[in-house]
C-alpha positions as CSV (number, residue, x, y, z in Angstrom):
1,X,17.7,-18.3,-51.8
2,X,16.8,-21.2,-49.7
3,X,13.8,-22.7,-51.4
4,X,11.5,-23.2,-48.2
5,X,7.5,-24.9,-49.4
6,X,6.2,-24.5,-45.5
7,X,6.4,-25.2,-42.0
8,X,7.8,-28.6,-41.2
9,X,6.8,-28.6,-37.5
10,X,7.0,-25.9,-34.2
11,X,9.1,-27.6,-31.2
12,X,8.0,-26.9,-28.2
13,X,10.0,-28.1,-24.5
14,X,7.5,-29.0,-22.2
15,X,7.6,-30.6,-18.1
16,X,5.0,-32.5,-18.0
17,X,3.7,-34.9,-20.6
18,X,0.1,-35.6,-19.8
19,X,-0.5,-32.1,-19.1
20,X,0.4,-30.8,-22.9
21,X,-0.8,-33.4,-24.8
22,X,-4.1,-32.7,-23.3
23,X,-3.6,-29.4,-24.1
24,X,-2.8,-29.6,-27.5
25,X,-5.6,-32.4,-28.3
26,X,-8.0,-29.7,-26.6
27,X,-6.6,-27.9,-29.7
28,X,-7.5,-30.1,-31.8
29,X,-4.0,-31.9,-32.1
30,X,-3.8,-35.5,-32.9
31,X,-1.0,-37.6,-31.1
32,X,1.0,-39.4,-33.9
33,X,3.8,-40.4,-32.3
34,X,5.8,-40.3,-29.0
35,X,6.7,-43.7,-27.7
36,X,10.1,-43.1,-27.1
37,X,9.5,-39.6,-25.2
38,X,11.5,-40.2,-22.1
39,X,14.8,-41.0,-24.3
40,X,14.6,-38.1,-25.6
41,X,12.3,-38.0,-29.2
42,X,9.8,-35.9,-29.7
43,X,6.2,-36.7,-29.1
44,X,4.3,-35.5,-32.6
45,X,0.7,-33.8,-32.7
46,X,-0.2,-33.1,-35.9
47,X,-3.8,-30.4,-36.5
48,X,-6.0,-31.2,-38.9
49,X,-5.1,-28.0,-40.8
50,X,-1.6,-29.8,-41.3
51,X,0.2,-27.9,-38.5
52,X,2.7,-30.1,-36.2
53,X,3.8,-29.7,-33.1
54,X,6.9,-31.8,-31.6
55,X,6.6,-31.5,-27.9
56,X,10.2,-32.6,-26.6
57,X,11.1,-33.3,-22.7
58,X,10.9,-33.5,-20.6
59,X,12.6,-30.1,-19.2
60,X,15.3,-30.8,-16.5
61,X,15.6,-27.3,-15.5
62,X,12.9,-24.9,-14.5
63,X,12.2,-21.6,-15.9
64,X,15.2,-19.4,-16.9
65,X,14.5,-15.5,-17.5
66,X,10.8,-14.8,-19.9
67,X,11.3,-14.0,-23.3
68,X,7.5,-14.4,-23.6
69,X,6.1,-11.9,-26.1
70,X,3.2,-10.4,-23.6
71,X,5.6,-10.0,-20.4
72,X,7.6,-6.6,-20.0
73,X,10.4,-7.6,-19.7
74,X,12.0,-8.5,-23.3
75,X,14.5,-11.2,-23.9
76,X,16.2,-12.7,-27.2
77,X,14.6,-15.9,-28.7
78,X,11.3,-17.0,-30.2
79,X,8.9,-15.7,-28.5
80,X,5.7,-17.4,-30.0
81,X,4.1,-18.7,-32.5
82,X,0.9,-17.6,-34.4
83,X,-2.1,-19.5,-35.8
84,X,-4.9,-17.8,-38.5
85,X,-8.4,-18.7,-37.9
86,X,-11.7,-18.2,-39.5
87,X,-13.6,-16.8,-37.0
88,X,-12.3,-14.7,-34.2
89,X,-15.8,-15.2,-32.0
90,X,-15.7,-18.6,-32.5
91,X,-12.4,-19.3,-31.2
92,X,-13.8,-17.3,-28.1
93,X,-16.4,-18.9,-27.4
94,X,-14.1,-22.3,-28.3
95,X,-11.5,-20.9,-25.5
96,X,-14.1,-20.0,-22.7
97,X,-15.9,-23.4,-23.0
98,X,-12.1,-25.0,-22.5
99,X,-11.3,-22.8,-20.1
100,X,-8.4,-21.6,-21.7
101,X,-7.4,-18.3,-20.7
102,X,-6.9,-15.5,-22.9
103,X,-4.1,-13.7,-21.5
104,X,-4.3,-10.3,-24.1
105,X,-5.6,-9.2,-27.2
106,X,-5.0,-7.2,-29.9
107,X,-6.7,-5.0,-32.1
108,X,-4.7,-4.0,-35.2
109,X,-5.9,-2.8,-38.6
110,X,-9.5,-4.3,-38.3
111,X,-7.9,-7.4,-37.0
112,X,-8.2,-9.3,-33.6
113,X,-5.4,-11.4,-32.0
114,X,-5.9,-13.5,-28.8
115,X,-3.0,-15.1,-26.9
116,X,-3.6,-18.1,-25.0
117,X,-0.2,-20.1,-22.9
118,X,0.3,-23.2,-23.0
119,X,0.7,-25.4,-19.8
120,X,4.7,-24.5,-19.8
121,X,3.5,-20.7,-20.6
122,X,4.7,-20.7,-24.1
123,X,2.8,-17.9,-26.1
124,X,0.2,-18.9,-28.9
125,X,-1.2,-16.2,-30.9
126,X,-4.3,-16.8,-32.2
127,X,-5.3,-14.1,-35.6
128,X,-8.5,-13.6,-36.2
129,X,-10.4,-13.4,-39.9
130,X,-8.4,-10.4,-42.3
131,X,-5.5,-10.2,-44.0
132,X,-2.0,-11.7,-42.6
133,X,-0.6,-9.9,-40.2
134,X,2.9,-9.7,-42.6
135,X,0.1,-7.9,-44.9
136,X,-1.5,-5.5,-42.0
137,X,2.5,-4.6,-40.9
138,X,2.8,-3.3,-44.8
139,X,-0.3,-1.4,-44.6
140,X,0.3,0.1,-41.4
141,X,4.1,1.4,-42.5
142,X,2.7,2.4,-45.7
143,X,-0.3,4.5,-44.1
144,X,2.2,5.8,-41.6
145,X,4.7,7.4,-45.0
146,X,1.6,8.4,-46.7
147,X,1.0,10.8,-43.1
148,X,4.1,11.9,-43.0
149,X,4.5,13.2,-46.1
């Protein structure tokens, strides 16, 4: 077993520098590092909650085919990645007064997802207050056995 203690950092290609960084700070990502962007290194935000992103660029091709997670149409690769907050209304709120888009939400189990995009339209799910959602999935499958039965 590969003895894994967390999540080192998320990399994320962006397009446009300015445009993400200011995104992520709205966040509440602090820039750490990222001097050496346009050869190639990764620009580093890091959240006060210990999450890091490394935005890498800048892109030098546009955008292939979606393998976003709320399009139809579905593709193979990572499709987004998901943050846990404490208080679902709050990051509302938080969201409208950034005028960041929500682009869906979910409902499952008693909890509430919003996704946002960021400026290159990669998917960020944001879980609201409950149990994890590996937690809910278990629940869900077991509730689902128990009715069949």
């Amino acid at each position: 077993m590969l003895e894994i203690e967390g999540v080192d950092h998320i990399g994320i290609r962006i397009s446009d520098r300015e445009t993400s960084v200011a995104f992520y700070e709205e966040l509440g990502f602090e820039f750490v590092a990222g001097a050496a962007f346009d050869q190639g290194h990764p620009i580093v935000l890091r959240h006060p909650s210990g999450l890091v992103v490394n935005i890498l660029g800048p892109a030098n091709t546009g955008q292939g085919d979606n393998i976003l997670m709320d399009k139809a149409a579905k593709y193979p690769g990572i499709t987004h990645f998901a943050v846990k907050v404490k208080s679902i209304e709050a990051t509302q709120a938080f969201l409208a007064k950034a005028k960041i888009p929500i682009t869906s939400r979910r409902h499952f189990m008693g909890v509430t997802s919003v996704f946002i995009h960021d400026p290159d339209h990669n998917v960020i799910e944001i879980v609201g207050e409950g149990p994890d959602v590996a937690d809910l999935i278990l629940a869900f499958e077991a509730r689902q056995k128990a009715d069949a039965e």
